[in-house]
C-alpha positions in Angstrom: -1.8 20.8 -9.5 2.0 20.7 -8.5 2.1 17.2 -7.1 5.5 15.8 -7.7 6.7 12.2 -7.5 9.9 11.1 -7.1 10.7 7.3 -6.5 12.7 4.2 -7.9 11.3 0.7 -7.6 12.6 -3.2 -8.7 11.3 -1.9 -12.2 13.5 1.0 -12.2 16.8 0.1 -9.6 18.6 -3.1 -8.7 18.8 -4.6 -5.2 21.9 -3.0 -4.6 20.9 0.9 -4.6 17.6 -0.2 -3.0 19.0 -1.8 -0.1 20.9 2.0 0.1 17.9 4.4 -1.0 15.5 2.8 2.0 14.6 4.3 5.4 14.0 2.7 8.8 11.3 3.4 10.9 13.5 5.7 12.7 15.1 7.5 9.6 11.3 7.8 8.5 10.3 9.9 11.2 13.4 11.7 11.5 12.8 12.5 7.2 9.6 13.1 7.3 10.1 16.4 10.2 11.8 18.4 6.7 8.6 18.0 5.2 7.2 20.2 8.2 7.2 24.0 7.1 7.6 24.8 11.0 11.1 23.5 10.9 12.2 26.1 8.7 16.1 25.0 8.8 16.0 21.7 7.7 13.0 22.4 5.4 13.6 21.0 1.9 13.3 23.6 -0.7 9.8 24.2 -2.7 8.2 21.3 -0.7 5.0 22.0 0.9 3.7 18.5 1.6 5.0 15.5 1.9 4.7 11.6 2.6 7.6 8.6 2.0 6.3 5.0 1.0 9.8 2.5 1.7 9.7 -0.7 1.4 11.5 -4.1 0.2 10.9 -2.8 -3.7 10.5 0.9 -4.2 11.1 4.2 -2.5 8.7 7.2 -3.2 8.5 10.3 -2.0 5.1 12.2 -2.6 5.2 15.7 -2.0 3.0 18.9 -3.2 5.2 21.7 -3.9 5.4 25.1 -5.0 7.9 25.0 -7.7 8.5 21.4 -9.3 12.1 22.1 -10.8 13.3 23.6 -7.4 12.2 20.8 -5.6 12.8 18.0 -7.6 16.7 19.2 -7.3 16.0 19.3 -3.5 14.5 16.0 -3.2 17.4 14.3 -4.6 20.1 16.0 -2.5 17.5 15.4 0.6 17.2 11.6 -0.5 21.8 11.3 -0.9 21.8 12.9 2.3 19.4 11.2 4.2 20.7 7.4 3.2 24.2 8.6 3.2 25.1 7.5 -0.8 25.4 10.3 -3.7 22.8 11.5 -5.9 25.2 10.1 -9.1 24.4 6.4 -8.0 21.1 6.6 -8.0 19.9 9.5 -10.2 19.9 7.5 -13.3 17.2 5.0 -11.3 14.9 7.4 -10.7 11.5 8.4 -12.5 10.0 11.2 -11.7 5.8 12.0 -12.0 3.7 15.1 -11.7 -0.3 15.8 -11.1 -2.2 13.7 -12.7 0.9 10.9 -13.5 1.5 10.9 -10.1 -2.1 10.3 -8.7 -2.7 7.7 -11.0 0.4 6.2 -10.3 -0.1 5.8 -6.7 -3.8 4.2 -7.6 -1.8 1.4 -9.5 0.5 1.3 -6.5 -2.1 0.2 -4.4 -4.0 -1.9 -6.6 -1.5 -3.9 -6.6 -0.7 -3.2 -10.3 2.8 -2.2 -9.5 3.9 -4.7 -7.2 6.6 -7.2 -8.1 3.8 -9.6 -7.3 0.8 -8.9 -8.8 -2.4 -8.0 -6.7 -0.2 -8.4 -3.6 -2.0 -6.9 -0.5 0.5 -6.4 1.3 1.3 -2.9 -0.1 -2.0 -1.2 0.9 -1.1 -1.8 4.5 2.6 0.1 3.7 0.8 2.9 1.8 -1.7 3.6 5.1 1.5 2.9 7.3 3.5 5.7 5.7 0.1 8.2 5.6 -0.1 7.7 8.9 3.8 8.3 9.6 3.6 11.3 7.4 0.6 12.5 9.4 1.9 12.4 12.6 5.1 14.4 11.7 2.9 17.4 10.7 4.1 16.8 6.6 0.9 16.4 5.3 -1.8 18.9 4.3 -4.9 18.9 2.6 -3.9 18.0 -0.8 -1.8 15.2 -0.1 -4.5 13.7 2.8 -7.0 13.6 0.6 -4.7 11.8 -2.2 -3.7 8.9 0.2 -7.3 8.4 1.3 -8.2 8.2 -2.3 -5.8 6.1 -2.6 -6.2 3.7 0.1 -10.1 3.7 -0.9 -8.9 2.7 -4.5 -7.0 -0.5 -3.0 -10.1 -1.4 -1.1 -12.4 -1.6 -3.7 -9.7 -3.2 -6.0 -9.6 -6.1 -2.8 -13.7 -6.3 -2.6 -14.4 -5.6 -6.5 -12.3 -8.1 -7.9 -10.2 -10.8 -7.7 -6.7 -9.4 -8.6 -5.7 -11.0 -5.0 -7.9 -14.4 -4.6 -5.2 -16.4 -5.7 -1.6 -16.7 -4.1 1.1 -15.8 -6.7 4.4 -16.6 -5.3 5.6 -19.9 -4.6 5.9 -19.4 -0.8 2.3 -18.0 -0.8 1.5 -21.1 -2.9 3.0 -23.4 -0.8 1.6 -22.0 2.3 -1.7 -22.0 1.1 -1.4 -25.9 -0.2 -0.4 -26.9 3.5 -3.6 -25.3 4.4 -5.7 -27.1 1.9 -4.1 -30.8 2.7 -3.7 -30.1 6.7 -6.4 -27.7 7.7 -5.9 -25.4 10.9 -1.7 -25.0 11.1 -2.4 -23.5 14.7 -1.2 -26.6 16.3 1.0 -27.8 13.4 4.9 -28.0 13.5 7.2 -27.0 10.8 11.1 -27.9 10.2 13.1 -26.6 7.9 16.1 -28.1 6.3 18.7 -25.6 5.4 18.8 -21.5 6.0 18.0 -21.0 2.5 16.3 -17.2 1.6 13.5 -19.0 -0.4 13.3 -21.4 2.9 12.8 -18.8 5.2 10.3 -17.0 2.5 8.1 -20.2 2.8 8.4 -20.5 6.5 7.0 -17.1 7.4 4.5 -17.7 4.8 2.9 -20.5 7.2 3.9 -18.6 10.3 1.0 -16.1 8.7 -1.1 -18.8 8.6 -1.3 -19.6 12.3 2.2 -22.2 12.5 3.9 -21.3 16.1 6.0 -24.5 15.8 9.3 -24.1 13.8 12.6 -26.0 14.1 15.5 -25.0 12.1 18.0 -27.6 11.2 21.4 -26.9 9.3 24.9 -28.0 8.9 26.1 -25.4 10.4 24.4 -24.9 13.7 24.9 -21.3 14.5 23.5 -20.0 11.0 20.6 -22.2 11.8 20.2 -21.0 15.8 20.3 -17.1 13.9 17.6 -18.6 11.6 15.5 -19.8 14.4 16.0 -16.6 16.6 14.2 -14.6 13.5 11.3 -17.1 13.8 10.8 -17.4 16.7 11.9 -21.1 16.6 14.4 -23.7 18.1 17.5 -24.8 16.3 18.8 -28.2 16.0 21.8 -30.4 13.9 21.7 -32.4 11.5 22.7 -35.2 13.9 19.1 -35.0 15.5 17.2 -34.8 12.2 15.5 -38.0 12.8 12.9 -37.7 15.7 12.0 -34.4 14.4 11.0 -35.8 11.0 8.6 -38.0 13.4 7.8 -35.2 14.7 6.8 -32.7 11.9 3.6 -32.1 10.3 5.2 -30.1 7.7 9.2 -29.8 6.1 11.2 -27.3 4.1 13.8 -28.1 2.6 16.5 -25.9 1.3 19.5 -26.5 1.9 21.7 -26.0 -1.8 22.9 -29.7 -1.3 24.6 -30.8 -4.6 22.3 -33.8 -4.1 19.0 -35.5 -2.8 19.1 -35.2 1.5 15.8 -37.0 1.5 15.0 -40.2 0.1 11.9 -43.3 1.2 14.8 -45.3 2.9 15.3 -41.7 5.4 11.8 -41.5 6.0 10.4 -44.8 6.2 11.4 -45.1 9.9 9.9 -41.9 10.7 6.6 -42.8 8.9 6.5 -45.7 10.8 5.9 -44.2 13.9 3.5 -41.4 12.7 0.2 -43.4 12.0 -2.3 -41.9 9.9 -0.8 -38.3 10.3 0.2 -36.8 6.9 3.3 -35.3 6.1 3.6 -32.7 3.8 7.1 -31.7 2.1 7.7 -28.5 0.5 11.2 -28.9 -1.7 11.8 -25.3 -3.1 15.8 -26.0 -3.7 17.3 -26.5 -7.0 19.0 -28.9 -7.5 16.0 -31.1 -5.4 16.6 -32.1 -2.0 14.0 -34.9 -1.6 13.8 -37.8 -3.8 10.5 -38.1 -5.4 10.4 -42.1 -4.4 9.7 -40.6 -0.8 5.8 -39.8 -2.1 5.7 -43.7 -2.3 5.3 -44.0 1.5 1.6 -43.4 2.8 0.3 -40.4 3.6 3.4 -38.4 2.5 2.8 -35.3 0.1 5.4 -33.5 -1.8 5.3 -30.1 -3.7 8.5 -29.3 -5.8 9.6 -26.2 -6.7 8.4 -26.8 -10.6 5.2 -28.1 -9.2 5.1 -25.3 -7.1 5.9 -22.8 -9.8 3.2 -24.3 -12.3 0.6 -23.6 -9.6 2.0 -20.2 -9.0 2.0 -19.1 -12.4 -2.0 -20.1 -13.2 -2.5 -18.0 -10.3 -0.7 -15.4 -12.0 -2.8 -15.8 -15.3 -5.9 -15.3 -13.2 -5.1 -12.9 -12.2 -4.2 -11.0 -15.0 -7.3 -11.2 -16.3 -8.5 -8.7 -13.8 -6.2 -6.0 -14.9 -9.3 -4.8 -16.5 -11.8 -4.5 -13.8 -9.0 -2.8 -11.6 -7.3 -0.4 -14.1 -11.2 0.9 -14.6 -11.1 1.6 -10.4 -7.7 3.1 -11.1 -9.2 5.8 -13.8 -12.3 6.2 -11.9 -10.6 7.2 -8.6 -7.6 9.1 -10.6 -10.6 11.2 -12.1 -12.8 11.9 -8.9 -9.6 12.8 -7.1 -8.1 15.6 -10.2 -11.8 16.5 -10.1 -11.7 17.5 -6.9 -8.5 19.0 -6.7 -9.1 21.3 -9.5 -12.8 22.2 -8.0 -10.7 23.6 -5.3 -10.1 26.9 -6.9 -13.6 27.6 -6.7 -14.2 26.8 -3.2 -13.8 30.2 -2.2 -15.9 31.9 -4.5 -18.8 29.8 -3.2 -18.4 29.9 -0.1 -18.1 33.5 -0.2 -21.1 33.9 -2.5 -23.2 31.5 0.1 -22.0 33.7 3.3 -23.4 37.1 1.0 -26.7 35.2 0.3 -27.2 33.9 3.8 -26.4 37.5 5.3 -29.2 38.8 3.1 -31.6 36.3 3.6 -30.9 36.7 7.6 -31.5 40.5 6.9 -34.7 40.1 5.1 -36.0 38.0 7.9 -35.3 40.5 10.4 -37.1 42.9 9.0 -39.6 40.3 8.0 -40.4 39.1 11.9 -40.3 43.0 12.7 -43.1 43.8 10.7 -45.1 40.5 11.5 -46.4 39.7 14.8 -45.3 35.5 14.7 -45.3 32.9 16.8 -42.2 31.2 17.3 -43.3 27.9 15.5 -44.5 30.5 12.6 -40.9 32.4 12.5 -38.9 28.8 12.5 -41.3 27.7 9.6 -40.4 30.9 7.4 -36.7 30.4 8.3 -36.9 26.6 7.2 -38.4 27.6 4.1 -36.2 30.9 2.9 -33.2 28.2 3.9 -34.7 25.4 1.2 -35.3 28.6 -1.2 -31.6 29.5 -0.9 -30.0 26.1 -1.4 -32.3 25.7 -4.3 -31.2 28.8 -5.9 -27.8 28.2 -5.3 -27.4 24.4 -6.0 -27.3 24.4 -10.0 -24.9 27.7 -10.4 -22.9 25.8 -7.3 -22.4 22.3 -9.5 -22.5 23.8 -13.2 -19.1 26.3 -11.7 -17.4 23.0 -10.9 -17.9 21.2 -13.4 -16.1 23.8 -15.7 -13.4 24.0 -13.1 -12.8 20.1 -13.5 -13.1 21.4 -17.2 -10.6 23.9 -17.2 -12.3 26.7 -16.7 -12.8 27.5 -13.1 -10.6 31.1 -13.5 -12.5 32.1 -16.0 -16.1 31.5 -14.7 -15.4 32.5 -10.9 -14.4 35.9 -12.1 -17.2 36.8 -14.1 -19.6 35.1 -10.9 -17.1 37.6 -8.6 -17.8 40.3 -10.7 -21.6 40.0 -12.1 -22.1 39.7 -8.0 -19.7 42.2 -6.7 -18.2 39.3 -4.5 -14.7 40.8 -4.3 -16.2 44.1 -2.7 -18.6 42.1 -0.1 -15.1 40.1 0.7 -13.5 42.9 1.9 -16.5 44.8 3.6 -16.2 41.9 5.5 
C-alpha cells in the first residue's frame, strides 16, 4: 500500500517540542507545495502524496510514497527544517505507521478516539481543514483523497451513530454547558472574569461558543487583563471597579491564583440587592477557591467549583467510554472498506481493459447485425439496450469474484491468468 505516517501527539511528545514541531497557516501552505511532484527542487524524497494535520496536540504528516525507508528519513529532515529545531529533539517523540496502521489510525483520529478529550469534535473539522489545505497545494492524489474522505465519513457516522460526543468532557465544556442549562439563551448574557488565568480564558471562550458577546476582564494588573480582553473581544476593567459589574454580570469566572477567597456573601450581597430575580451564576475553576461557598446563601446565586465541576466532567467521561465499542466497530468497518478498495485498485485496469474488448465486440456485432437487417430505429435501439444488459450480466460476477481475491491477496495472480486466458495484454497494445 505504501502509506506512511509520521506524527507525535500529547501521548507521544511534551508541550514543549509540540509548541516547536507545529505549523501556521502560512508555514502549512508553504510545506505542503514539497509535497507537489511539479516542484521538483524542493520535493521531499520518495513522497508522492501528501497532507499535514497540526494542531494544539499532535502533528501528522500523511503521505503515500514510493519507498517507505527513503522517505521516512526525508520526512524528518523536512519536518527539523521546516520548524527550524533538529531532528535529535524530537526523533525519539515520534511514531511512525504504514498501510493499514496508518489508515486505521487516522479513523480513531477522527472518531475522536485519539483526542486528549475523548469524543471531542473538534478534530473532524481540523482533519477536513488540512484535506482541504493539502488539496489546494496540488499534494494530494488519489490514494490519499480517498483516505481523508473515508476518513471524514468515519467521524460522521461516529457523531450520528453514537454518543461518544453527547456529553461535554472538560470542565470548561462542562461549565459552559451548565450556564446554558440554568440561564438559557447566553446571546444577551454578560460574562466577567476575575483573573487572566489559562483555565479562565478556557471557560470563557467556551461560552463565547455558546452565543455570550458580553465579556469583561478584570485583573490586578490591568494591562495583562486589557491583552486578555483584546483576545475576546471584550473590555477590560480594575479591580477598583469590580463592584457595578458584579451588578451587572449574568455570569463570573474566577481565576485569579489568589492565596485566598476574593469572593465572599458580605462582597456580593450589595450587588444582589440590586439585581432582582436575575440569577447569578459563578463558575470558580481556581485552586486554591476564589469564592467562598457562604456566597450560595444569597438568593438566586449559583456556584460550580472546580471539584464539582470535575465530578460532572468525569461521569461525562464514563459515558462516554462506554461507546468505545460502537465507534471502534465504525473504525474497523471503514479501515476495511478503505484497504479493500485500495488493494482492488490493481485490478482496475484489467477490467476496464477487458470491458473496452467486450464493448468493441459487441459494437462490431451490431454493425454487422443492423447491416444485414432492415430495422427501424426504435427496433435498432431495443437490440442495443439488450446486447448492453447481456454484457453487464456476463461481466458482473467475473468483475466482483476478481476483487474480491484482490482484497484477498490475490489480485496478481488472478488478473494474469484473466489477461492471458483473454489475450488482454495483446488487445492493449493493438490499441
Amino acid at each position: 500500500m505504501k502509506i506512511l505516517l509520521l506524527g507525535l501527539s500529547h501521548k507521544t511528545a511534551p508541550l514543549a517540542i509540540r509548541e516547536q514541531l507545529s505549523f501556521t497557516p502560512t508555514m502549512l501552505r508553504s510545506a505542503l507545495t514539497h509535497f507537489d511532484s511539479m516542484h521538483s527542487q524542493a520535493h521531499v524524497e520518495g513522497v508522492l502524496e501528501g497532507v499535514i494535520l497540526s494542531t494544539c496536540n499532535r502533528l501528522e504528516v500523511y503521505t503515500r510514497v514510493s519507498q517507505p525507508e527513503v522517505a521516512r528519513e526525508a520526512l524528518v529532515k523536512f519536518l527539523s527544517q521546516a520548524c527550524d529545531i533538529p531532528p535529535e529533539r524530537f526523533v525519539d517523540h515520534l511514531y511512525v505507521l504504514q498501510d493499514e496502521e496508518a489508515v486505521r489510525h487516522l479513523m480513531r483520529v477522527a472518531a475522536g478516539l485519539d483526542s486528549m478529550v475523548l469524543g471531542e469534535p473538534q478534530i473532524l473539522g481540523q482533519i477536513t481543514t488540512a484535506y482541504e489545505a493539502a488539496l489546494s497545494q496540488n499534494a494530494v492524489g488519489t490514494v490519499l483523497s480517498a483516505l481523508f474522505r473515508a476518513a471524514i465519513h468515519a467521524g460522521k457516522r461516529v457523531r450520528t451513530e453514537t454518543a461518544i460526543g453527547m456529553n461535554p468532557a472538560s470542565i470548561s465544556s462542562v461549565a459552559a454547558n451548565t450556564a446554558c442549562e440554568l440561564l438559557g439563551d447566553l446571546s444577551q448574557r454578560r460574562v466577567l472574569l476575575i483573573g487572566v488565568g489559562k483555565m479562565g480564558a478556557i471557560a470563557a471562550r467556551a461560552l463565547i461558543k455558546r452565543g455570550v458577546s458580553k465579556i469583561v476582564v478584570a485583573n490586578r494588573t490591568y494591562q495583562n487583563a486589557l491583552e486578555l480582553a483584546q483576545e475576546l473581544n471584550g473590555q477590560a476593567i480594575t479591580f477598583q471597579q469590580l463592584s457595578p459589574e458584579l451588578a451587572r454580570a449574568d455570569i463570573i469566572i474566577t481565576a485569579t491564583g489568589a492565596p485566598h477567597t476574593i469572593l465572599n456573601r458580605e462582597l456580593l450581597e450589595p450587588a444582589v440587592a440590586v439585581r432582582g430575580s436575575r440569577p447569578l451564576f459563578i463558575i470558580d475553576i481556581a485552586v486554591p477557591r476564589d469564592v467562598d461557598p457562604d456566597v450560595t446563601t444569597l438568593p438566586n446565586v449559583h456556584l460550580r467549583d472546580i471539584d464539582s465541576l470535575q465530578d460532572q466532567a468525569e461521569m461525562n467521561t464514563a459515558e462516554r467510554r462506554a461507546e468505545i465499542p460502537n465507534v471502534e466497530r465504525i473504525v474497523e468497518e471503514e479501515t476495511s472498506q478503505f484497504v479493500a478498495w485500495y488493494q482492488s485498485r490493481d485490478v482496475v485496469p484489467t477490467i476496464t481493459t477487458m470491458r473496452r474488448w467486450v464493448e468493441e465486440i459487441r459494437r462490431q456485432e451490431l454493425e454487422r447485425l443492423f447491416h444485414r437487417l432492415d430495422l427501424d430505429e426504435r427496433a435498432r435501439q431495443e437490440v442495443d439496450r439488450m446486447t448492453h444488459r447481456l454484457v453487464n450480466k456476463i461481466m458482473h460476477e467475473p468483475t466482483t469474484r476478481l476483487k474480491q481475491e484482490a482484497v484477498m491477496g490475490n489480485g496478481v495472480e488472478y488478473t494474469s491468468a484473466l489477461r492471458y486466458l483473454f489475450g488482454l495484454d495483446e488487445v492493449a497494445h493493438h490499441n
